[in-house]
N, C-alpha and C positions, 0 to 999 in steps of 0.2 A: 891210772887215776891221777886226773891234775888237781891241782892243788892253787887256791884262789887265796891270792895275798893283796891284804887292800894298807893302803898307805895315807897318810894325812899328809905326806909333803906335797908342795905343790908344783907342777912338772917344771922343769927348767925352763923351756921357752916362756911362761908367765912368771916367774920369777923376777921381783923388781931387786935393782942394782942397789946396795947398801947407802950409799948416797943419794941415791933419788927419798929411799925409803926417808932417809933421816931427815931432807927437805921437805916432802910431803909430811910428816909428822911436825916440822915445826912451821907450815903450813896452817894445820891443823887448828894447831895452838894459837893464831893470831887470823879469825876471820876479819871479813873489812868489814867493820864495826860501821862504818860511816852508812857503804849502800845497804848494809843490811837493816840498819835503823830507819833506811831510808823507805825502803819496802814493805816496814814493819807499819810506819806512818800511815803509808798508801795503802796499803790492804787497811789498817784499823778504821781508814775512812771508809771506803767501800762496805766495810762490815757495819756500819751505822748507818747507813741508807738501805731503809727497808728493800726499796726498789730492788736492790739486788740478791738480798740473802733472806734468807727465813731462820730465828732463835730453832726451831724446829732440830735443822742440822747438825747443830753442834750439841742437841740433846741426844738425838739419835746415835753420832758419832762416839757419845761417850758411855752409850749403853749398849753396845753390839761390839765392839770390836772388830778385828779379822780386816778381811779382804775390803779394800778399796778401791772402785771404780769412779772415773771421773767419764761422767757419762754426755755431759754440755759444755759448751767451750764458748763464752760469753765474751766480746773484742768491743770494750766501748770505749776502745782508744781512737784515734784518726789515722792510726797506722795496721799498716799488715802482720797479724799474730800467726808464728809456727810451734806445733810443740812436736815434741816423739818422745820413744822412751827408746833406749837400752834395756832390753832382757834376756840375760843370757847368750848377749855377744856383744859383734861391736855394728852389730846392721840395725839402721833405725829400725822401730816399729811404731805402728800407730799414729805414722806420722800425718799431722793437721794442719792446712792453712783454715787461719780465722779471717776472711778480710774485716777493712777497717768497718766497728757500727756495728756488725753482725754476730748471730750466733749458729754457732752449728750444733750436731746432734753425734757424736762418735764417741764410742767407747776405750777409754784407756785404764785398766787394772794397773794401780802404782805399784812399780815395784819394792821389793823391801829387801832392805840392805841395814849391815849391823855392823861393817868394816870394811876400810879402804881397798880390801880385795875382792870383797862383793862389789862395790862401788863401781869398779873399772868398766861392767858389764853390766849394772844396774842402777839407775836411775832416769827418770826423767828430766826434761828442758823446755824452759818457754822461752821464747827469741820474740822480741816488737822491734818493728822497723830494723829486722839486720841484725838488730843486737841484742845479746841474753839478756835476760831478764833474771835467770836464776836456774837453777837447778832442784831437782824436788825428789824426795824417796820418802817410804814407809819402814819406820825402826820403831820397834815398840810399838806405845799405843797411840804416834803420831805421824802426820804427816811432815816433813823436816823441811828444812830449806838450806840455799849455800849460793850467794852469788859468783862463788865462784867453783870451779870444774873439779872442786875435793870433796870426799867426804869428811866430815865434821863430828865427833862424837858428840852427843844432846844438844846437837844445832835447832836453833827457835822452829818453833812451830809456824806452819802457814798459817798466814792468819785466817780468820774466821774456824769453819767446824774442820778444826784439825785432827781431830780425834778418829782413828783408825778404825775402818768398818764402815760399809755403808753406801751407796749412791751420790755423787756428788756433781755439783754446778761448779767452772771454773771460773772467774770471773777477773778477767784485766782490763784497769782503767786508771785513769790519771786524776788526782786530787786536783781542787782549786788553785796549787800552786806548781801544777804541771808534774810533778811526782807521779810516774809509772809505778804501779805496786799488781796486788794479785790477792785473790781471797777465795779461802773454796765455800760454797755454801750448801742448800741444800737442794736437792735433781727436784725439782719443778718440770714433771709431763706436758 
């Protein structure tokens, strides 16, 4: 008769080195306040032009909870939009080119992450022209953000229907004063 012994450590080859851990944690502690403000902007405009989002979403979002799908991927930048996620390794998935002006029609389930060792193999990323835009997961009852490649504990919300559950519209575009941002809204058929 074998005998089945389960373990909560985590195997040595994933094991992060005491130093790295202690700079990722004070990482952590000091997001770049500047692009993230800067994202928060540009998404809050997007989310005031009706054109792109519907009040709808962010009520539905906040009354369902659960699993979140981003089902449109909306580029009304002048540039080429990619996303993918990390789920459960380190191999893209769900990976999307948006060209510039256009929209596509693909499904990506956000992954949800609750600490920087989920993190490593889950999350999502939007890239315009070449360069990140941000990174994105599901903790709690929101969708999160981090312009930069850590996770964050109670990192701001995406803007628009941030709220976790539900079918979603992604939408990246640039503000009047050239500001790149991102907002998720609500899946318009």
């Amino acid at each position: 008769m074998s005998k089945i012994i389960q373990s909560t450590e985590v195997p040595l080859h994933l094991q992060i080195p005491e130093e790295q851990q202690i700079q990722e944690e004070e990482q952590l502690q000091q997001p770049d306040i500047d692009l993230v403000g800067e994202l928060v902007v540009a998404g809050s405009w997007i989310v005031q032009h009706p054109e792109f989002l519907s009040d709808v979403g962010t009520w539905w979002s906040q009354m369902v909870g659960g699993v979140t799908n981003v089902r449109s991927w909306v580029n009304e930048t002048d540039q080429e939009v990619q996303v993918w996620k990390l789920d459960g390794g380190y191999w893209w998935k769900d990976h999307y080119t948006i060209p510039a002006m256009q929209t596509i029609d693909a499904d990506m389930w956000i992954p949800w992450v609750d600490n920087p060792y989920q993190y490593r193999t889950h999350h999502a990323t939007i890239q315009v022209g070449g360069k990140v835009l941000a990174h994105f997961w599901q903790s709690g009852r929101l969708i999160r953000f981090n312009v930069s490649d850590t996770f964050v504990y109670g990192a701001p919300g995406v803007p628009g229907a941030s709220g976790a559950g539900g079918t979603r519209t992604m939408i990246m575009a640039s503000d009047p004063q050239s500001r790149t941002g991102f907002a998720l809204g609500t899946f318009k058929p």
